[in-house]
mmCIF file of the N, C-alpha and C atoms, coordinates in Angstrom:
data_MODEL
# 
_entry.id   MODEL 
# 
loop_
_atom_site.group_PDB 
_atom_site.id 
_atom_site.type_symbol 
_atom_site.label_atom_id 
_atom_site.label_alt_id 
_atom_site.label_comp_id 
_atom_site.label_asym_id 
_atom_site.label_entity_id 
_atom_site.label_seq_id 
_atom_site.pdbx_PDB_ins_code 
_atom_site.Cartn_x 
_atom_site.Cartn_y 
_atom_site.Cartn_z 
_atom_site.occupancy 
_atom_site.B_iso_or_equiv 
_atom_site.pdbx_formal_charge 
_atom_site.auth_seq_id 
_atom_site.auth_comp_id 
_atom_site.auth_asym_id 
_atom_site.auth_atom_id 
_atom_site.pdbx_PDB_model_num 
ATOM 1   N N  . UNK A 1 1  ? 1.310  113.588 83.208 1.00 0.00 ? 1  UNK A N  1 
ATOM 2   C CA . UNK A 1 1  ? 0.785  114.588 82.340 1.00 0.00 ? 1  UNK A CA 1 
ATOM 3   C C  . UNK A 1 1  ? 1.878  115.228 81.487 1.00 0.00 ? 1  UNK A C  1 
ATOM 4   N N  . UNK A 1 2  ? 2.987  115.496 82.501 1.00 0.00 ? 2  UNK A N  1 
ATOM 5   C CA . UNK A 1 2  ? 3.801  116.090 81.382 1.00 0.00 ? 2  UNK A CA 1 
ATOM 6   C C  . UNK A 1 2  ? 4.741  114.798 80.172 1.00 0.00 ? 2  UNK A C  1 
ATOM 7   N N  . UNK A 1 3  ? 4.528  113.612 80.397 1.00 0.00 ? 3  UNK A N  1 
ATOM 8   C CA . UNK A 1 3  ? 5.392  112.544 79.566 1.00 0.00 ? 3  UNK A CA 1 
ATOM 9   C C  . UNK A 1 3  ? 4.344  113.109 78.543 1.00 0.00 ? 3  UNK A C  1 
ATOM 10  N N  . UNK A 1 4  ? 2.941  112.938 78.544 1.00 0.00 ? 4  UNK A N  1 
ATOM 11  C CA . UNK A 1 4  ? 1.763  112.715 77.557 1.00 0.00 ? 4  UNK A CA 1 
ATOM 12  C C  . UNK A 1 4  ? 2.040  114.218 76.922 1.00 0.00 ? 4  UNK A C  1 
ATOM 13  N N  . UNK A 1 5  ? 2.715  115.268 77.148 1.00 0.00 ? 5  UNK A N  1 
ATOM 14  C CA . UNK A 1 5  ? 1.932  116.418 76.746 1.00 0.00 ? 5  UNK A CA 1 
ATOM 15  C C  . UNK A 1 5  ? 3.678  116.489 75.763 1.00 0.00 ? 5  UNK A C  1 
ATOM 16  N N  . UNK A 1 6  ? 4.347  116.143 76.465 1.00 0.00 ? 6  UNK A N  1 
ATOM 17  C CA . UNK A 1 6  ? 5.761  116.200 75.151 1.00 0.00 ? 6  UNK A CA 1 
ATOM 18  C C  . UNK A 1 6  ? 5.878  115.166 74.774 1.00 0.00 ? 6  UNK A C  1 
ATOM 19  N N  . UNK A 1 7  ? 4.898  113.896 74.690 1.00 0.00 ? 7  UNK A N  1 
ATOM 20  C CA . UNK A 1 7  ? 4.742  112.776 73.755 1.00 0.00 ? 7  UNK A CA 1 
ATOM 21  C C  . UNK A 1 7  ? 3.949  113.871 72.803 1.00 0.00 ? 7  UNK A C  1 
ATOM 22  N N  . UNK A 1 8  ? 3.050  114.245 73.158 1.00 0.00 ? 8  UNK A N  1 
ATOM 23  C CA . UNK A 1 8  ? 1.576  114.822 72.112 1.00 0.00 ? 8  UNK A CA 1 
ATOM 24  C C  . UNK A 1 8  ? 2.830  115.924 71.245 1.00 0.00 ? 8  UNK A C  1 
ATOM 25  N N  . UNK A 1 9  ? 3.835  116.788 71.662 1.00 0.00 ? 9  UNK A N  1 
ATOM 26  C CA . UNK A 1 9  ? 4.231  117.960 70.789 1.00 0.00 ? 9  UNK A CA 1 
ATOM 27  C C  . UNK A 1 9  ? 4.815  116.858 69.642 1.00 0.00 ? 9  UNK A C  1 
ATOM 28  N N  . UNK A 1 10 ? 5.450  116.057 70.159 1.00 0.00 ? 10 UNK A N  1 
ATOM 29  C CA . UNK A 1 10 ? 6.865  115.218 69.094 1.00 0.00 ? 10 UNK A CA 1 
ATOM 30  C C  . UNK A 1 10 ? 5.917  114.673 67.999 1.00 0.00 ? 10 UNK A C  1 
ATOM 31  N N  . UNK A 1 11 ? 4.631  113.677 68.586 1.00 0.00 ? 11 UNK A N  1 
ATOM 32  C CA . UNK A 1 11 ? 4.041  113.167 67.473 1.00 0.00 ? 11 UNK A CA 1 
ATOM 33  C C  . UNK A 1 11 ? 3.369  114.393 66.673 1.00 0.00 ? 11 UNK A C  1 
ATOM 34  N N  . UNK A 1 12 ? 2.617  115.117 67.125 1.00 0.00 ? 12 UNK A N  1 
ATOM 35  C CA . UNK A 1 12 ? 2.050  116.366 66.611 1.00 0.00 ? 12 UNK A CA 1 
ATOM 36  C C  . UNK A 1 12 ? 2.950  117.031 65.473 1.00 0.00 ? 12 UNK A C  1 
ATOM 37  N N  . UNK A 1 13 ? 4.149  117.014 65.808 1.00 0.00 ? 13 UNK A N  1 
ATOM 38  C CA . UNK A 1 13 ? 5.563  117.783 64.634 1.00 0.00 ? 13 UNK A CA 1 
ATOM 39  C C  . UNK A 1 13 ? 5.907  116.399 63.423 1.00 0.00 ? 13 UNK A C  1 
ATOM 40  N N  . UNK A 1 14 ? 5.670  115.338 64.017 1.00 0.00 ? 14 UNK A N  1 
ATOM 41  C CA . UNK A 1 14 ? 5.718  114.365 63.126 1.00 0.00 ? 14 UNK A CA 1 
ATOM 42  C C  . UNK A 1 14 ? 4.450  114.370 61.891 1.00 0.00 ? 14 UNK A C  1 
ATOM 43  N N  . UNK A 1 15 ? 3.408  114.601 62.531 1.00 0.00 ? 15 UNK A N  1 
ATOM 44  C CA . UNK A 1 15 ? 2.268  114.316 61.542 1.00 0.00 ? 15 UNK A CA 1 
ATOM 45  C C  . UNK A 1 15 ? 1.934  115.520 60.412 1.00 0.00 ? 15 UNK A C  1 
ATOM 46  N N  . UNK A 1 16 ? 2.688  116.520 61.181 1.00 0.00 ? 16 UNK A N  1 
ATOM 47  C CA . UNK A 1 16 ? 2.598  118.181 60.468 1.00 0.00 ? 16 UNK A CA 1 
ATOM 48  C C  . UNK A 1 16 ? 3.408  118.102 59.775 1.00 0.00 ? 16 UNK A C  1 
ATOM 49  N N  . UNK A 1 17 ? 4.421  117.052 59.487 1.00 0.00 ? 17 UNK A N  1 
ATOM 50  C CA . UNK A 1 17 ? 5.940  117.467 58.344 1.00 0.00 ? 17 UNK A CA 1 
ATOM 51  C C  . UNK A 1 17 ? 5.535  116.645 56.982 1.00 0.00 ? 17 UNK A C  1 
ATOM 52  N N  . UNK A 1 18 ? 5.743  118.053 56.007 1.00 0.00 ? 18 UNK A N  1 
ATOM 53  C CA . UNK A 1 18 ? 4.818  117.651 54.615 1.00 0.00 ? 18 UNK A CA 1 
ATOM 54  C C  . UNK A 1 18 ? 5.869  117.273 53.726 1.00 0.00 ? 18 UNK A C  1 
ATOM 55  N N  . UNK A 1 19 ? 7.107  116.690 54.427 1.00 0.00 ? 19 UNK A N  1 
ATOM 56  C CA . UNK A 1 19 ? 8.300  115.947 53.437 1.00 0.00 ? 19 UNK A CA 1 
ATOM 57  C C  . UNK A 1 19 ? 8.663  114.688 54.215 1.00 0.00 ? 19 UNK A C  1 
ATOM 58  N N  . UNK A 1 20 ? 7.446  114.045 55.069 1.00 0.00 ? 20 UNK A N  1 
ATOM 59  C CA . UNK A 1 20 ? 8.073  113.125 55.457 1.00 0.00 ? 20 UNK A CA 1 
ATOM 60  C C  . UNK A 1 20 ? 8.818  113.105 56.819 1.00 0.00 ? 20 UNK A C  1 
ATOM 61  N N  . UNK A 1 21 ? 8.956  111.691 57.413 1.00 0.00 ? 21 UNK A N  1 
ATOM 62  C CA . UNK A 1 21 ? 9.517  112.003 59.047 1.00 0.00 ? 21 UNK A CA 1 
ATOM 63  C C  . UNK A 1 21 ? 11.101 111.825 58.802 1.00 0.00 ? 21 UNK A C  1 
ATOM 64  N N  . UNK A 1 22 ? 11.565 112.134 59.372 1.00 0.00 ? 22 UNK A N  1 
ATOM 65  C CA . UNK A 1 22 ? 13.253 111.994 59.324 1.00 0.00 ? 22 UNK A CA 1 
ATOM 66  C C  . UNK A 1 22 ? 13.484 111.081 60.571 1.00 0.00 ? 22 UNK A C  1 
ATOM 67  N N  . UNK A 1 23 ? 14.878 110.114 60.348 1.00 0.00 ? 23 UNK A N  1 
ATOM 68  C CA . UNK A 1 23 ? 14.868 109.269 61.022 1.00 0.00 ? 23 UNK A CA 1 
ATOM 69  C C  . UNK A 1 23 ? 15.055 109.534 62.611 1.00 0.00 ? 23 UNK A C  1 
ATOM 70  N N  . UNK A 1 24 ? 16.099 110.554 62.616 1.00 0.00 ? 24 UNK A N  1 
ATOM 71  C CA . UNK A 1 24 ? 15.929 110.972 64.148 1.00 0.00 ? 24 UNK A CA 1 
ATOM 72  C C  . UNK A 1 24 ? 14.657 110.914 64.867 1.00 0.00 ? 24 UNK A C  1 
ATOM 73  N N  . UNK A 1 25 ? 13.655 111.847 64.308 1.00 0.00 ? 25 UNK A N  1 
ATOM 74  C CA . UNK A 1 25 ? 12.197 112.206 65.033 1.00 0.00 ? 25 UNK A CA 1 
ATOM 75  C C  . UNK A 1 25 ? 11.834 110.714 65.304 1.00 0.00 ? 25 UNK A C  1 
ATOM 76  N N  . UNK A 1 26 ? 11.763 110.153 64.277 1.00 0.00 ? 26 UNK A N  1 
ATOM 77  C CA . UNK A 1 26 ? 11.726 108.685 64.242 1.00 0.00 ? 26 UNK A CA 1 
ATOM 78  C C  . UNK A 1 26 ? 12.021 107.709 65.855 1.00 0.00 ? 26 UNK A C  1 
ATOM 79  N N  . UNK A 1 27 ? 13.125 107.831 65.644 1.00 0.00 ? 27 UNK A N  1 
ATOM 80  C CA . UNK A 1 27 ? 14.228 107.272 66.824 1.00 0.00 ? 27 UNK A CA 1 
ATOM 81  C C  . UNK A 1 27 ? 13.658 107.914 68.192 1.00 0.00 ? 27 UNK A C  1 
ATOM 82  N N  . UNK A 1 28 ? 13.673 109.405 68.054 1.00 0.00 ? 28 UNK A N  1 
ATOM 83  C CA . UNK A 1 28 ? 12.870 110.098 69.242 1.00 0.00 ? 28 UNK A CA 1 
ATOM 84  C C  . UNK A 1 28 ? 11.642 109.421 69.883 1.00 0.00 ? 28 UNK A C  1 
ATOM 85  N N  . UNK A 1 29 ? 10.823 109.435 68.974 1.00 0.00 ? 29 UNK A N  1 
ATOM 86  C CA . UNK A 1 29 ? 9.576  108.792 69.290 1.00 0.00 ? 29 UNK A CA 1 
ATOM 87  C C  . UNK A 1 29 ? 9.263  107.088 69.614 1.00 0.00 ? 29 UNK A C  1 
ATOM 88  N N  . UNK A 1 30 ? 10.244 106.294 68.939 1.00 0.00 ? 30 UNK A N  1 
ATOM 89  C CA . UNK A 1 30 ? 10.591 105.068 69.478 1.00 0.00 ? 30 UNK A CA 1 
ATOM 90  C C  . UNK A 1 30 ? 11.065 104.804 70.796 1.00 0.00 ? 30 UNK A C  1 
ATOM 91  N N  . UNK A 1 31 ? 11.926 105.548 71.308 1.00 0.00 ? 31 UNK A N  1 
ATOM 92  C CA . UNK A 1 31 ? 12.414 105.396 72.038 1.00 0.00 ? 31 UNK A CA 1 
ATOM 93  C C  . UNK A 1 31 ? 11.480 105.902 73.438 1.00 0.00 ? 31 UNK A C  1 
ATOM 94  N N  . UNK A 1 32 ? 10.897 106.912 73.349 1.00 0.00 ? 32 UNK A N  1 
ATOM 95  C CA . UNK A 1 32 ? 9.508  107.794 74.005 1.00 0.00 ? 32 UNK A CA 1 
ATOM 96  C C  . UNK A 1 32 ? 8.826  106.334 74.235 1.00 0.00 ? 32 UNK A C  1 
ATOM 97  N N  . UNK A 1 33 ? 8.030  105.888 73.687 1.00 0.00 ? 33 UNK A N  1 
ATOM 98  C CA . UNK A 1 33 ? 6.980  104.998 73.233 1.00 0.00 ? 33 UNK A CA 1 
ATOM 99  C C  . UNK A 1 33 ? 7.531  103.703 74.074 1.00 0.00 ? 33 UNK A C  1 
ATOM 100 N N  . UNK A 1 34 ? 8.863  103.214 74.111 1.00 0.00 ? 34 UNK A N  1 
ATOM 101 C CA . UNK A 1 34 ? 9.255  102.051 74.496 1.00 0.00 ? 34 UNK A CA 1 
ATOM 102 C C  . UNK A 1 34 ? 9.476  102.315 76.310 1.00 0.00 ? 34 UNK A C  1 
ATOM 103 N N  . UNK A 1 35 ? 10.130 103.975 76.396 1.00 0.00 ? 35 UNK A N  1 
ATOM 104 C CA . UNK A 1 35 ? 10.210 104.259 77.577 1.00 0.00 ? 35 UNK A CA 1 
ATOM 105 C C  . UNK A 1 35 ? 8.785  104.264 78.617 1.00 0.00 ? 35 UNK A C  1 
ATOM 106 N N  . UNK A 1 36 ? 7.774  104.318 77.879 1.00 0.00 ? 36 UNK A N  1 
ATOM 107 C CA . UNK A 1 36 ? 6.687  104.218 78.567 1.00 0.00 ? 36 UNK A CA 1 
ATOM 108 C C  . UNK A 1 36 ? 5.838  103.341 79.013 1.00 0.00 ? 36 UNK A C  1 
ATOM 109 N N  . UNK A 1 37 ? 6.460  102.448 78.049 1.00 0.00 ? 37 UNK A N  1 
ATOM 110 C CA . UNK A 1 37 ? 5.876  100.767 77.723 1.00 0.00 ? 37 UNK A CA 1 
ATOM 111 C C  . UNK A 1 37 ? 6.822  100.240 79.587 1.00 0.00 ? 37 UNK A C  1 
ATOM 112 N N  . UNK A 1 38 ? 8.342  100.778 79.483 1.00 0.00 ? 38 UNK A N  1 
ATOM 113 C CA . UNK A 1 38 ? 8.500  100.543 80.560 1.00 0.00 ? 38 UNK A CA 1 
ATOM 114 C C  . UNK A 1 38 ? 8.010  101.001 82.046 1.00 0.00 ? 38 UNK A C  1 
ATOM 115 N N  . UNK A 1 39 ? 7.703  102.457 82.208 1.00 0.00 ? 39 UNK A N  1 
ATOM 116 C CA . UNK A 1 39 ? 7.270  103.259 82.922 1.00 0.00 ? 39 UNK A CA 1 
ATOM 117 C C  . UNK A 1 39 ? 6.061  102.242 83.289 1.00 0.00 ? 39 UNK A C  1 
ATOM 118 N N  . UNK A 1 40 ? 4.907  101.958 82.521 1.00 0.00 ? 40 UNK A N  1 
ATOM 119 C CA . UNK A 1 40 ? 3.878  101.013 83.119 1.00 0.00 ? 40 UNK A CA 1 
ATOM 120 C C  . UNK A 1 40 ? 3.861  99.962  83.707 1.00 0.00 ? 40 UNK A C  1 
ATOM 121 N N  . UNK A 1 41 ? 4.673  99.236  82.922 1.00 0.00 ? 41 UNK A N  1 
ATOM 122 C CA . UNK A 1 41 ? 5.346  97.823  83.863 1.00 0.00 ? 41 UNK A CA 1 
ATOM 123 C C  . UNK A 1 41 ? 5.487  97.810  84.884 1.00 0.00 ? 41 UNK A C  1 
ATOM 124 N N  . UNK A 1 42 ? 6.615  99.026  85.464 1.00 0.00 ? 42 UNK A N  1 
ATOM 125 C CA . UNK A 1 42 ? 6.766  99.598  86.747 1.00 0.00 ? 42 UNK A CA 1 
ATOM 126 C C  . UNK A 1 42 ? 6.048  99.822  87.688 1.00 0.00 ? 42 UNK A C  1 
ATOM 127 N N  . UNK A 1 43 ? 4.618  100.624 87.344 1.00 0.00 ? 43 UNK A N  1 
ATOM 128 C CA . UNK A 1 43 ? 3.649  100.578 87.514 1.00 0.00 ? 43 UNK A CA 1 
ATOM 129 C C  . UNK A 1 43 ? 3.011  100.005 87.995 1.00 0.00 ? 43 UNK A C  1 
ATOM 130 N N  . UNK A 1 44 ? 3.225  98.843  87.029 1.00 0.00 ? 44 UNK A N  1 
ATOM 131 C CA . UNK A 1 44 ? 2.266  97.377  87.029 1.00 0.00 ? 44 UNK A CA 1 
ATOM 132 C C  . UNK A 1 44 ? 2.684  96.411  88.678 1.00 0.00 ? 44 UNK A C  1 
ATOM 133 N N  . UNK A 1 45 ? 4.082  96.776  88.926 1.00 0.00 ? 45 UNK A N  1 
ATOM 134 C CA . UNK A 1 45 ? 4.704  96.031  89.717 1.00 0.00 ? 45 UNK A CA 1 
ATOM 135 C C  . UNK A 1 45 ? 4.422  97.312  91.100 1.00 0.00 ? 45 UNK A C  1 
ATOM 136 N N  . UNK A 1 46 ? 4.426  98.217  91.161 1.00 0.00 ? 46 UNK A N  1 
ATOM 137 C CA . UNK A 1 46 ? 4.452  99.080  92.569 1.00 0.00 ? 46 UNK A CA 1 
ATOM 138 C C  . UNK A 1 46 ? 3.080  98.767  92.615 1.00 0.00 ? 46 UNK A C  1 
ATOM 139 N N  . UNK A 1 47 ? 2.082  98.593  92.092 1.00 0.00 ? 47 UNK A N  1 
ATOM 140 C CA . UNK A 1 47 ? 0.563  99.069  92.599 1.00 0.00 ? 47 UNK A CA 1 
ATOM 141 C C  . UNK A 1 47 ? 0.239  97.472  92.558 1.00 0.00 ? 47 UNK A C  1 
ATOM 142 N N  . UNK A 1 48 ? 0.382  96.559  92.609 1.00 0.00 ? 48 UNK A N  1 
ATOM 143 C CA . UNK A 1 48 ? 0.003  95.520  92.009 1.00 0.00 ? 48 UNK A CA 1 
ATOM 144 C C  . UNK A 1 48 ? -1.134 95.064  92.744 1.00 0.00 ? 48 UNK A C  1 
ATOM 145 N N  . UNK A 1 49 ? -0.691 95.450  94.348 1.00 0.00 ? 49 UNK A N  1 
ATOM 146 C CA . UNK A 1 49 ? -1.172 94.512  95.763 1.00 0.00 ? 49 UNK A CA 1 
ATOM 147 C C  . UNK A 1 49 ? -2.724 95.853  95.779 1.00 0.00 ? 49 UNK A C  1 
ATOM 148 N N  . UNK A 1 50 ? -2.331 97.041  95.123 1.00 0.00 ? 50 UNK A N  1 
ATOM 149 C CA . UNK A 1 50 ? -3.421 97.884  95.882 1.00 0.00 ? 50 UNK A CA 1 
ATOM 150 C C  . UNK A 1 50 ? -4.009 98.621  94.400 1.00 0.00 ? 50 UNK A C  1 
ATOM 151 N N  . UNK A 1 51 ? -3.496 98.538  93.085 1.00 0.00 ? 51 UNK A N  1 
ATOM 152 C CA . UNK A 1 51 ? -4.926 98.658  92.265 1.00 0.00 ? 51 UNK A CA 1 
ATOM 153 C C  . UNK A 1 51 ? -5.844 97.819  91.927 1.00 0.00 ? 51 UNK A C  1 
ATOM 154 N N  . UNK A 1 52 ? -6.926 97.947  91.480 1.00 0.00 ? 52 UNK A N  1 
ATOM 155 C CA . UNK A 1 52 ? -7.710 96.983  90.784 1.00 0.00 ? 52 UNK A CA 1 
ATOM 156 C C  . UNK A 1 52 ? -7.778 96.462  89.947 1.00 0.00 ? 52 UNK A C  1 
ATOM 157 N N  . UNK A 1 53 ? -8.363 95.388  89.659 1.00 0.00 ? 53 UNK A N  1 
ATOM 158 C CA . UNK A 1 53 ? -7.621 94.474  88.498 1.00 0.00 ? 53 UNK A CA 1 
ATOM 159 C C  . UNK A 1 53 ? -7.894 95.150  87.061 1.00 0.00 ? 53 UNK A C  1 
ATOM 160 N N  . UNK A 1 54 ? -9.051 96.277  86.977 1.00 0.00 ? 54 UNK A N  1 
ATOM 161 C CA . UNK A 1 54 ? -9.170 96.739  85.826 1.00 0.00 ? 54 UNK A CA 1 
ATOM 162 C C  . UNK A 1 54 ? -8.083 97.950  85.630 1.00 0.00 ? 54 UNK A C  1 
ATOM 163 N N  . UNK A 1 55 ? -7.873 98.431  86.462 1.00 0.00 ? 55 UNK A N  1 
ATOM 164 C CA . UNK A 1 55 ? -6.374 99.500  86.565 1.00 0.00 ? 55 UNK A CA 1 
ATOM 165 C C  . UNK A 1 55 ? -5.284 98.111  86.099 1.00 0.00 ? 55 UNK A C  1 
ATOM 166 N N  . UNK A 1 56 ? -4.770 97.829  86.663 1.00 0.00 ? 56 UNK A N  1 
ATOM 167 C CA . UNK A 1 56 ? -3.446 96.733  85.737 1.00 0.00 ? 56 UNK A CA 1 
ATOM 168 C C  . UNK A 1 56 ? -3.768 96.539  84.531 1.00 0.00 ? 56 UNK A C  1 
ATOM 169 N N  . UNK A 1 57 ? -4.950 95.756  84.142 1.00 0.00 ? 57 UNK A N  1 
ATOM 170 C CA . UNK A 1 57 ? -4.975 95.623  82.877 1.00 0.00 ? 57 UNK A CA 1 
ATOM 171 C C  . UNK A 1 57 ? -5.032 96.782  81.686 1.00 0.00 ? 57 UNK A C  1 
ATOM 172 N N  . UNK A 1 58 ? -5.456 97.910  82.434 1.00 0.00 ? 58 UNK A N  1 
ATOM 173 C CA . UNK A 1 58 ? -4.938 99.142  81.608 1.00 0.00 ? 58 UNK A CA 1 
ATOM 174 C C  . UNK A 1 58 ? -3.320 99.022  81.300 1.00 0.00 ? 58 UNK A C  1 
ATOM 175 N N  . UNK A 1 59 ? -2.954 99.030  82.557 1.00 0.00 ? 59 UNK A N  1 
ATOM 176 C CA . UNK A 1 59 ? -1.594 99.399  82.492 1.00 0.00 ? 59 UNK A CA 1 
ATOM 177 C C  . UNK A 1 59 ? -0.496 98.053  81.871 1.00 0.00 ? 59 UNK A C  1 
ATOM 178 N N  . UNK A 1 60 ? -0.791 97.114  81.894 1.00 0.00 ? 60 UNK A N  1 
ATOM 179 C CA . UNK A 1 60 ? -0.691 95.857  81.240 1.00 0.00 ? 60 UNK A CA 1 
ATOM 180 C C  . UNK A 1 60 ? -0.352 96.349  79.919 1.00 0.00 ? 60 UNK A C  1 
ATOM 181 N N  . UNK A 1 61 ? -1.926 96.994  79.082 1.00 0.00 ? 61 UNK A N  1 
ATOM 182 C CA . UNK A 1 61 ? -2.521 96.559  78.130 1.00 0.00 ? 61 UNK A CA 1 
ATOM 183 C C  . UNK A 1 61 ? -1.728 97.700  76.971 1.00 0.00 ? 61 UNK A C  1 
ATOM 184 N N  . UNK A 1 62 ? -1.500 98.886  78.405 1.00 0.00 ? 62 UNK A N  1 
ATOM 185 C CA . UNK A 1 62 ? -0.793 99.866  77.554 1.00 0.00 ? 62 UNK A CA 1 
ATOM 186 C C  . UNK A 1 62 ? 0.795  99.893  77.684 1.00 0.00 ? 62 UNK A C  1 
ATOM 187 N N  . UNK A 1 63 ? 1.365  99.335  78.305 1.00 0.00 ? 63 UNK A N  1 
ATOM 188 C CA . UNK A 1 63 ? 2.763  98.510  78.622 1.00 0.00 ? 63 UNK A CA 1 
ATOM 189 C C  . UNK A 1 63 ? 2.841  97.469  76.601 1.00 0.00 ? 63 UNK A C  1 
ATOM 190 N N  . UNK A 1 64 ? 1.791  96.905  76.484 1.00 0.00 ? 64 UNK A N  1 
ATOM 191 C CA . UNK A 1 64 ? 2.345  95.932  75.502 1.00 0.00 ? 64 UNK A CA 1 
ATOM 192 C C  . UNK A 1 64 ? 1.972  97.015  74.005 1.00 0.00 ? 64 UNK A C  1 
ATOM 193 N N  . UNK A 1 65 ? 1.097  97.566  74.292 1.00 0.00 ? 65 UNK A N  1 
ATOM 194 C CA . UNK A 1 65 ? 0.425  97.990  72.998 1.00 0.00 ? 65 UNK A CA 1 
ATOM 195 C C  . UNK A 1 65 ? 1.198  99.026  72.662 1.00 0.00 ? 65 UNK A C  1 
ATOM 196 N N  . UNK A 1 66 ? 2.306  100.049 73.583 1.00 0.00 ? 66 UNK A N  1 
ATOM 197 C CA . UNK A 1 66 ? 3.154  101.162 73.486 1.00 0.00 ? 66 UNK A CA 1 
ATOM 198 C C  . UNK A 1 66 ? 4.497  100.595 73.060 1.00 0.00 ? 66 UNK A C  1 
ATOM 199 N N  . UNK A 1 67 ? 4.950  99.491  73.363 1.00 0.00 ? 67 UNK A N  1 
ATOM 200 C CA . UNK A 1 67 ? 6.200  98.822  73.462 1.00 0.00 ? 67 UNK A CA 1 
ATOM 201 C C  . UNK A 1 67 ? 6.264  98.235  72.227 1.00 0.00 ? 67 UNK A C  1 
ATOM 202 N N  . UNK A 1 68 ? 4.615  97.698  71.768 1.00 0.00 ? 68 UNK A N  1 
ATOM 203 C CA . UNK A 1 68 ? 5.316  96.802  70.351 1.00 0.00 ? 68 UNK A CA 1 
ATOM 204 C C  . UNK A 1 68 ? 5.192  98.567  69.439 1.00 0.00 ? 68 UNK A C  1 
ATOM 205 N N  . UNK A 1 69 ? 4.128  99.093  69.701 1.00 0.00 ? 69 UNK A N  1 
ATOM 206 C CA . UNK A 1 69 ? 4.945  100.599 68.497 1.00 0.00 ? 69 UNK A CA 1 
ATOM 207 C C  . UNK A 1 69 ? 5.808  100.985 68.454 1.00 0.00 ? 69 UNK A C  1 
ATOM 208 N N  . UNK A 1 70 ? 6.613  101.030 69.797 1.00 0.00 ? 70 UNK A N  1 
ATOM 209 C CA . UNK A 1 70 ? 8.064  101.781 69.780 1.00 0.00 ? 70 UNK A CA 1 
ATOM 210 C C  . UNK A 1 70 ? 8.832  100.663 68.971 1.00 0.00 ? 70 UNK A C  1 
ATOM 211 N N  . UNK A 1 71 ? 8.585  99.548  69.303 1.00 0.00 ? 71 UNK A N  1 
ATOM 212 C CA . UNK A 1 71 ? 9.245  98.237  68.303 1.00 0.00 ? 71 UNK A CA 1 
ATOM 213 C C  . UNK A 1 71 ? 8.886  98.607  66.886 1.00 0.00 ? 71 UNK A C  1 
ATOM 214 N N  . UNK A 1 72 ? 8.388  98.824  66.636 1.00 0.00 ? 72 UNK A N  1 
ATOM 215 C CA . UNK A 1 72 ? 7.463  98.955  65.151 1.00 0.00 ? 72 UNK A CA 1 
ATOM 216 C C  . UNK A 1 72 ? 8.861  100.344 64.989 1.00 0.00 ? 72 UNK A C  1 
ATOM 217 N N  . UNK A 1 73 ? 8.545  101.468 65.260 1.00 0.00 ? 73 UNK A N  1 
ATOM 218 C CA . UNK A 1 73 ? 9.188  102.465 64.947 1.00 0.00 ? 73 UNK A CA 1 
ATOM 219 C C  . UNK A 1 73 ? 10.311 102.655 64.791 1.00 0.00 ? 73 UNK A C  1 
ATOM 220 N N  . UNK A 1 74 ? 11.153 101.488 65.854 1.00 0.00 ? 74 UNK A N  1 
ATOM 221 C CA . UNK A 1 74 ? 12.613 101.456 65.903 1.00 0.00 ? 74 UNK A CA 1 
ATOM 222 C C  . UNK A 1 74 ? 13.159 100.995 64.328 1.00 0.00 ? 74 UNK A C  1 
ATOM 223 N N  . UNK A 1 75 ? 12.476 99.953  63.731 1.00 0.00 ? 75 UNK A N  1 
ATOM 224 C CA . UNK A 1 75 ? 12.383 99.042  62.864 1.00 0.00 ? 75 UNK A CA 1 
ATOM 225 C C  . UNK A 1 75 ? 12.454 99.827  61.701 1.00 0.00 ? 75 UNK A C  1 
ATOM 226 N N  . UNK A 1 76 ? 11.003 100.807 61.608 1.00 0.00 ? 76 UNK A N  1 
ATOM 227 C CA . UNK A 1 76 ? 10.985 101.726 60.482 1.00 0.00 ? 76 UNK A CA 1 
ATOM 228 C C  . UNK A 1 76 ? 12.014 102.396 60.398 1.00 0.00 ? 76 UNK A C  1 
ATOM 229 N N  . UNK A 1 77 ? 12.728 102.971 61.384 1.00 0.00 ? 77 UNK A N  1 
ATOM 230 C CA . UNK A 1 77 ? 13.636 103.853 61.515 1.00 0.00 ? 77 UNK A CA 1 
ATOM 231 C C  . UNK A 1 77 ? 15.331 103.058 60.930 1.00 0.00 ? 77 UNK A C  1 
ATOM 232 N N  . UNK A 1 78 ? 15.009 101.968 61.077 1.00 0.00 ? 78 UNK A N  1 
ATOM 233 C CA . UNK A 1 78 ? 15.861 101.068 60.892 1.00 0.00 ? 78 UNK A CA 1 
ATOM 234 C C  . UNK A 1 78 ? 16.043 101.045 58.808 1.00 0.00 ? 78 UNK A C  1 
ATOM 235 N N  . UNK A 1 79 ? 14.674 100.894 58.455 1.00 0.00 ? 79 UNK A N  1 
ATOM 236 C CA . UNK A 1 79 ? 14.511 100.981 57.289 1.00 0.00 ? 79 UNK A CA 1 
ATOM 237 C C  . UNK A 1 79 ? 14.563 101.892 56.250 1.00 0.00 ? 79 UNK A C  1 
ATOM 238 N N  . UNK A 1 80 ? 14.475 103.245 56.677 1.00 0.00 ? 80 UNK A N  1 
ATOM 239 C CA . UNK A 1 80 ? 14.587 104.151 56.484 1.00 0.00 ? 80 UNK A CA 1 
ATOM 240 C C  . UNK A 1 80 ? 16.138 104.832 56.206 1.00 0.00 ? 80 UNK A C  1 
ATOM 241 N N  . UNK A 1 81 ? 16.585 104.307 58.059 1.00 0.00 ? 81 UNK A N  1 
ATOM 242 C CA . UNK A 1 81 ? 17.916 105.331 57.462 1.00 0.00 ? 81 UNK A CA 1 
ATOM 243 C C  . UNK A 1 81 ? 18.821 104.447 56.910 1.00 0.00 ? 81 UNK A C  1 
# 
């Protein structure tokens, strides 16, 4: 709860800035995004034997789908600065 709730402030300050994101915030949030992509994996591997197969594939699904944005973002950030 608390990763999700200071993921939610960073993107929230990102979407509110009316000149544009700066590359840091940028980098911040890439790096957030990729850290979580790992955090699930982790996940994926402690619970493996005792969640259900529709729990993994959450966590799977949000492992790949968080990881290629933080990829995406690193990139922009790349382009940017």
């Amino acid at each position: 709860g608390i990763a999700n709730l200071a993921y939610s402030c960073v993107s929230f300050t990102l979407a509110m800035r009316s000149h544009g994101v700066t590359v840091p915030y940028l980098r911040v949030i890439a790096v957030a995004n990729v850290a979580w992509a790992v955090c699930c994996a982790v996940f994926t591997v402690v619970w493996f034997n005792s969640a259900s197969v529709f729990g993994l594939g959450q966590l799977v699904g949000e492992a790949v789908f968080v990881g290629g944005l933080g990829l995406l973002e690193w990139r922009a950030a790349g382009r940017a600065g």
